[in-house]
N, C-alpha and C positions, 0 to 999 in steps of 0.2 A: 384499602386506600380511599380515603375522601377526597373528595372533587376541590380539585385548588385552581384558584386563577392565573396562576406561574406554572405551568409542566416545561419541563425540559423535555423534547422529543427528539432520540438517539436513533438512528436506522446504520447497521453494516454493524451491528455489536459481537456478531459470531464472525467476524474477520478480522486482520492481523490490524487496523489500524484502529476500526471502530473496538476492537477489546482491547488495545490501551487504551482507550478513553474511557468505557467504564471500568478498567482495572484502576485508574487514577480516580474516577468519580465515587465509587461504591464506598469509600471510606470517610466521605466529605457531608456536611450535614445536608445539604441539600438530597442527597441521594432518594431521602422519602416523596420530592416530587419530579423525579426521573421514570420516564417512560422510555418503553424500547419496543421499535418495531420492528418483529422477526418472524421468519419464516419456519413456522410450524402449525400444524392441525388445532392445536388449541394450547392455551395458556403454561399448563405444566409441562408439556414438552416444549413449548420455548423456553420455559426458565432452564430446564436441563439444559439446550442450547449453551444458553449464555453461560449459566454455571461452568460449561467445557471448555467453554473458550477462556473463562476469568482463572481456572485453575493452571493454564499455559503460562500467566503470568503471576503464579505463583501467590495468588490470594488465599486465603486463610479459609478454610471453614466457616468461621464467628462471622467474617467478613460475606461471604458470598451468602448466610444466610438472613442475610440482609435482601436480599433478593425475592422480592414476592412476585405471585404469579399473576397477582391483577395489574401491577407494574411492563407485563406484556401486552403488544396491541399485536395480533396472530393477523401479520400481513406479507405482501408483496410487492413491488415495486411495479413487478408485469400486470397485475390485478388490483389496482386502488382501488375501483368504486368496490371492490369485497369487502374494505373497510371503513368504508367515506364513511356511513352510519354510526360511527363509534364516538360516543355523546363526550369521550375525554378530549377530544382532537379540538371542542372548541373551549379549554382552555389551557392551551398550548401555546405560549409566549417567544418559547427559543426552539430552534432547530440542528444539532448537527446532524448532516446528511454525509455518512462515509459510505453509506451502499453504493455497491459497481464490481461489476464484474471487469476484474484488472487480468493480467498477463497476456501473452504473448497468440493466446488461441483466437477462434471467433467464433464462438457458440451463436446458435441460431435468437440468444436470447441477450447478447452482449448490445447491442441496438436498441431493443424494445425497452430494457432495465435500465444501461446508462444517458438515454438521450427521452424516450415516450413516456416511459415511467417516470425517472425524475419528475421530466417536467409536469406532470398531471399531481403526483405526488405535491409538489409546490404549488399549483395552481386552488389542490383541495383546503390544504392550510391559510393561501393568501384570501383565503373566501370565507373561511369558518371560523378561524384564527385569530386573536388580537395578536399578532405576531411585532415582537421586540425584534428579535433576528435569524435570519434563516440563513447560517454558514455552511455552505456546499462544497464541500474536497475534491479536490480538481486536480491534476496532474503538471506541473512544472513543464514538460515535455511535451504541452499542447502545442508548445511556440511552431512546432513543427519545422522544416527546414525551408527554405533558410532562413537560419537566425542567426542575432551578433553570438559571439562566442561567453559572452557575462550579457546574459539575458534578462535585460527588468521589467519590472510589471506595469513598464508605459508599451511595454515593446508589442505591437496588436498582430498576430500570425497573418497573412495574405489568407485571403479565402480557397487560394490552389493551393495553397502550403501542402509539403508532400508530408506524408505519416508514415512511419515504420511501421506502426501497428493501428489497428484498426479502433483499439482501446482510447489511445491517443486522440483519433480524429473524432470516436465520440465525444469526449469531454470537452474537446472546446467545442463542437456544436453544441451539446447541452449547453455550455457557459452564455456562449451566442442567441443562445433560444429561451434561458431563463431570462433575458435582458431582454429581448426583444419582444415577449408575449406576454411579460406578467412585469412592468416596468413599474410597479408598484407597491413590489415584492421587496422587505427591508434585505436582499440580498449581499451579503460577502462571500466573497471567494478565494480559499484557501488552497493555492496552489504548493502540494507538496510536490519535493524533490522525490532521489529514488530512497525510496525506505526498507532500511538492511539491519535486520536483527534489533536488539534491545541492548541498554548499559549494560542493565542489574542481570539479564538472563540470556543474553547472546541469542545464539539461534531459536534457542528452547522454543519460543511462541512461532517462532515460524523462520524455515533457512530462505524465504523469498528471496532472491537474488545474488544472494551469498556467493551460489554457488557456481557462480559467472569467474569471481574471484580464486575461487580453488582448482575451477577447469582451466583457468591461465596459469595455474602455478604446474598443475601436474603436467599440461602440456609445455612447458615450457617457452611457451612461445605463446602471441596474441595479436590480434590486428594494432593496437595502440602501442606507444613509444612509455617505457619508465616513467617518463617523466609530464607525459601527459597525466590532465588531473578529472577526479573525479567529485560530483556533487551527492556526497550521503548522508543520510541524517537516521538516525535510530526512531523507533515507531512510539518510546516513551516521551520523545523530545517533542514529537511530533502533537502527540497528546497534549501536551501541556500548553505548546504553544494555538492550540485549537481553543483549549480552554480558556486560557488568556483574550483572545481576539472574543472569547463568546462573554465574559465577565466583563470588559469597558464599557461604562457607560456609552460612550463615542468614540467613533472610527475616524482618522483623519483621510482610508481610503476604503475602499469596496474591495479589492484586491490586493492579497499579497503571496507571496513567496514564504514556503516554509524551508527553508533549504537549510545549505552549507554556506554557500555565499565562495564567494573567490577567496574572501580573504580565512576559511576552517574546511576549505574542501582540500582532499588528501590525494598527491601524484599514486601512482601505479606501483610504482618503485618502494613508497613509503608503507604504503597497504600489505605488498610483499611481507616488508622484513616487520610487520605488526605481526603478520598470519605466524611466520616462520617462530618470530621470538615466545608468542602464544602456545605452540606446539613443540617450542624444544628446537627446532631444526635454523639451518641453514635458507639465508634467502634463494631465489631461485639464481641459480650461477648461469652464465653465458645463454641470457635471455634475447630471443628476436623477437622482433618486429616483422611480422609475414603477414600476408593477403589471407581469405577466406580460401584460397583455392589451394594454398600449400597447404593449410590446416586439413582439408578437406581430402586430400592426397592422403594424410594418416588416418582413413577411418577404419583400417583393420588393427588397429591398435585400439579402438573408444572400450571396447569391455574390459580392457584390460586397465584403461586408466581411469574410466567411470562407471563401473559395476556393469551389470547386466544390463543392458538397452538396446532402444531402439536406433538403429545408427541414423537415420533419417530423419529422425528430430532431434539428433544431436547436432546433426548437422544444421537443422534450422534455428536451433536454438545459437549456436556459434556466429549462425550467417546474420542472426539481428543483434543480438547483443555485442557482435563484435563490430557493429556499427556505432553501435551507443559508444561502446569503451573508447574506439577513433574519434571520437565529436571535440574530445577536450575541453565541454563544455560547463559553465557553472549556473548559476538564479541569483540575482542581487536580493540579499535578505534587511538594505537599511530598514525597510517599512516596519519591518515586522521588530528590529531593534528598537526604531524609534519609538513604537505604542509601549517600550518598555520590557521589551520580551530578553528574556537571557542567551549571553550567544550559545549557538549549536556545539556541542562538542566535536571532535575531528572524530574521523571514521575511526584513524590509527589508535584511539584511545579506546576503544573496547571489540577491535578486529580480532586480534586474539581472543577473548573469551567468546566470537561467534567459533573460531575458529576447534576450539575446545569442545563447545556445544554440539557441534556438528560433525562428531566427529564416528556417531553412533550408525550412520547411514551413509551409502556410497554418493556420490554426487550426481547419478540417475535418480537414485531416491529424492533428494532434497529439492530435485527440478521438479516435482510434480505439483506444488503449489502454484508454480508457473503457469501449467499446462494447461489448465482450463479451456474447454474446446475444442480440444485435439479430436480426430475424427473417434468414434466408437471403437472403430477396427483398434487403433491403433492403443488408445487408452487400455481398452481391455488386455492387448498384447502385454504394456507394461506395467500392470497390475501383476499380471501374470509372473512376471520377469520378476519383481517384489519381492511377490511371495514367494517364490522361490531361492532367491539371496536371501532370503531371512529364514528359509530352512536350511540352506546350505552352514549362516552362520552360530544357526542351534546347534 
């Protein structure tokens, strides 16, 4: 690759969001001055990297060997000055930034990567840089509580605002501290909603969160009411509307919403009879509405309704996300319609085909994408547990 004065510079390419971006990018002419920074020892084994991740969403061969290895910059978010030296970074004009360590854990490294890193990460580009735009993905769920219930992108969190998770509280600092220290940084920020499965490939690239949805159906029962709704958007939609905001010439705002919006986000009820109609079956019949503590009351039942696990992070996992499913909450997406972006499709419109996809692993299984963090003891335990249900089902 020859040195151009246009790089596109990709970071989070081997995760679920940043690999629909270059699964949408690899086939666009542009793709020969696309850079990607990942974490591996040296060059060929980062392209391997990405190559694993762009085969989840079912890219071609012809396609991924497109893919060259000096197209990798062999870095880390925890460790920038290891590659501040890399003479391509100063011709690098555009930024998506989807690296971050997401879910539900709090690894000793979830801080240092989503808020120190970042920001130093930005700080190296706003200095070496002729930077056009640097679009950073941000999480919808920074509003933190309390929020109005159609939450928009004038709406600015209190600085107590309480966090479910820890992931959450980092990203609006980071957002807070890209603004505040580098006020000169061409900065947008793309706050996505929650992002669950793909149109074209359902769970295939990854069950993240799916499987919140199938633990309410097998139980029967969930903290949220039917007809409470939910804000979901697919990880390909997501892609595109990232690429969109990154191709306009001009932004009318710094911030938007990549959502569902209130008026394409899907009640509980509707999601149901998507999952059901997807798999042949019957919606769920004489469904309640119960607290975390009746749910919690059935935990001599969880191996039998979600494979082999740990009961103790099932139950952690039930006690936050069945605070999320209660919020009934959505993200106004006019912003992002008005720059011209297409609307979001409804969850109900490819719920089934996550539902189909996912149908190869028990719903312990699928939670592990989630679990990032979780202590040692415990990870190990349910590796353990894994491989074991998947000998049982040989």
């Amino acid at each position: 690759m020859k040195h151009q004065s246009d790089y596109l510079l990709v970071t989070g390419s081997t995760g679920f969001l940043g690999g629909a971006v270059i699964a949408e990018l690899i086939g666009q002419p542009r793709w020969s001055r696309v850079l990607l920074l990942v974490r591996a020892p040296d060059a060929a084994t980062g392209r391997g990297r990405v190559v694993e991740s762009l085969r989840k969403f079912s890219v071609t061969q012809d396609l991924c060997d497109r893919l060259q290895a000096d197209q990798i910059i062999c870095g880390d978010l925890c460790s920038v000055p290891a590659f501040s030296d890399d003479a391509r970074l100063k011709h690098v004009t555009e930024v998506i930034n989807c690296a971050a360590l997401a879910g539900f854990g709090k690894p000793k490294t979830l801080w240092p990567t989503n808020v120190d890193g970042t920001l130093a990460f930005a700080r190296l580009l706003h200095e070496v840089a002729p930077l056009r735009r640097f679009l950073h993905v941000g999480t919808a769920m920074a509003c933190g509580f309390p929020a109005p219930q159609v939450v928009t992108e004038e709406f600015q969190p209190a600085l107590d605002a309480i966090h479910l998770v820890t992931y959450t509280e980092s990203k609006i600092e980071c957002e807070r501290r890209l603004r505040a220290d580098l006020p000169g940084l061409p900065l947008v920020v793309a706050r996505a909603s929650i992002i669950v499965g793909d149109t074209r490939f359902g769970c295939g690239p990854s069950p993240s969160i799916f499987w919140v949805f199938s633990m309410a159906r097998a139980l029967g029962e969930f903290t949220c009411e039917l007809s409470d709704r939910v804000d979901v958007v697919p990880a390909d939609y997501c892609a595109r509307a990232l690429l969109h905001l990154l191709d306009k010439p001009a932004l009318s705002h710094d911030l938007y919403h990549i959502s569902a919006g209130p008026k394409f986000s899907s009640s509980f009820g509707e999601i149901d009879a998507a999952i059901a109609d997807g798999l042949g079956e019957e919606p769920t019949r004489d469904y309640r509405q119960v607290d975390y503590e009746t749910i919690a009351e059935r935990h001599s039942e969880f191996q039998a309704l979600f494979g082999p696990c740990i009961v103790s992070v099932m139950l952690r996992a039930i006690e936050l996300y069945g605070q999320y499913a209660a919020l009934d909450m959505s993200f106004d997406n006019q912003r992002l319609l008005d720059e011209g972006m297409a609307p979001p499709p409804r969850f109900t419109d490819y719920a089934g085909l996550c539902a189909r996809t996912a149908l190869g692993s028990s719903i312990a299984e699928q939670m592990q994408y989630d679990f990032k963090g979780i202590s040692t003891r415990a990870a190990q335990a349910l590796a353990a547990l894994t491989r074991s249900s998947v000998k049982v089902a040989v």
